[in-house]
N, C-alpha and C positions, 0 to 999 in steps of 0.2 A: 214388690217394688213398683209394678204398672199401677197399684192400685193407691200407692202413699203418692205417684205421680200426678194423676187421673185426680185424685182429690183435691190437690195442694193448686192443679191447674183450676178447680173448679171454684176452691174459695177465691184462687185471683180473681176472677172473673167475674165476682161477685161482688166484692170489693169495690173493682172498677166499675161497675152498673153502680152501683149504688151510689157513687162518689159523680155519676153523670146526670143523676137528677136536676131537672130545671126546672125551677118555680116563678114565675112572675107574679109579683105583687099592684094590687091594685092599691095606688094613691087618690085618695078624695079629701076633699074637705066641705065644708062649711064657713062662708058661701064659696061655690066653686070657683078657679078662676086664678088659684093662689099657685105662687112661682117656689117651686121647689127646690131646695141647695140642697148640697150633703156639705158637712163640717168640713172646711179643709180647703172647698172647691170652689174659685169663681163662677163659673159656669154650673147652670142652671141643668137640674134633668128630668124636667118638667113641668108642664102647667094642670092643676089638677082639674078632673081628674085625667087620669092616666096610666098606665101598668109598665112597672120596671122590674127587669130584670138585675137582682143583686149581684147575681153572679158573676155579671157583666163587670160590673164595677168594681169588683172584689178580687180579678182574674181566674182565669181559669186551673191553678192550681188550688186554689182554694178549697174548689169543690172535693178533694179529694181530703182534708182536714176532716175530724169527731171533734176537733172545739169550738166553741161558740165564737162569733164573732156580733158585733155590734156598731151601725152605721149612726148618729145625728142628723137627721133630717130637719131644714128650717124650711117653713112656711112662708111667705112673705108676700100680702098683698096691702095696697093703698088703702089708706084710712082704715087699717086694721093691725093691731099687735104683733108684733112678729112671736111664732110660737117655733118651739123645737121640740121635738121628740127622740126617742131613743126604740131604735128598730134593732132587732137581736136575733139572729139564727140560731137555731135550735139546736142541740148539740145530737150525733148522730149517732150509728149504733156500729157494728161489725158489717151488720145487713142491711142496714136502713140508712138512706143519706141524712143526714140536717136538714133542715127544711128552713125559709122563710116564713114569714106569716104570709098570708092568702090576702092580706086589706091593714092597710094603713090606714085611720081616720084623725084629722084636726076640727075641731071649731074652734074656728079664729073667731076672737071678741075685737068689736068697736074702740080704736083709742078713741083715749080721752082727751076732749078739745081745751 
């Protein structure tokens, strides 16, 4: 009985580390300088470049999910296109948290006059 205890305490425990993983992602673009949305949100969470934290935005329950989730990021500087991309965490394991990507990249092209 101590030992199905002792176990079942250890996988919790493992569980929870793994679901406490925190990754910051670095935001860049091409040219740098470009204002960062997420879908959804007026408010800006950053000028590139720069490193965010998803988890932050995601809550902190999150971290404790194995499903993927997926944020819209829009790019947006003057006298260039607005570009959006789609950012996705990785789906994770028993032992291993989900992860972010490590680097977000845009080149933003030239509108056209």
């Amino acid at each position: 009985m101590k030992k199905a205890r002792l176990f079942l305490v250890c996988v919790l425990a493992l569980m929870m580390f793994a679901g406490c993983s925190k990754t910051t992602t670095a935001i860049r673009s091409e040219p740098t300088g470009a204002t960062v949305f997420v879908e959804g949100k007026d408010e800006p969470i950053g000028n590139t470049p720069f490193y965010y934290d998803f988890d932050k935005l995601m809550g902190w329950l999150q971290g404790f999910g194995l499903e993927t989730k997926q944020v819209i990021l829009k790019f947006v500087k003057p006298g260039y296109a607005p570009e959006t991309t789609q950012v996705m965490k990785s789906s994770g394991a028993l032992i291993e948290a989900a992860k972010w990507p490590q680097d977000v990249f845009m080149r933003m092209k030239k509108e056209d006059n």
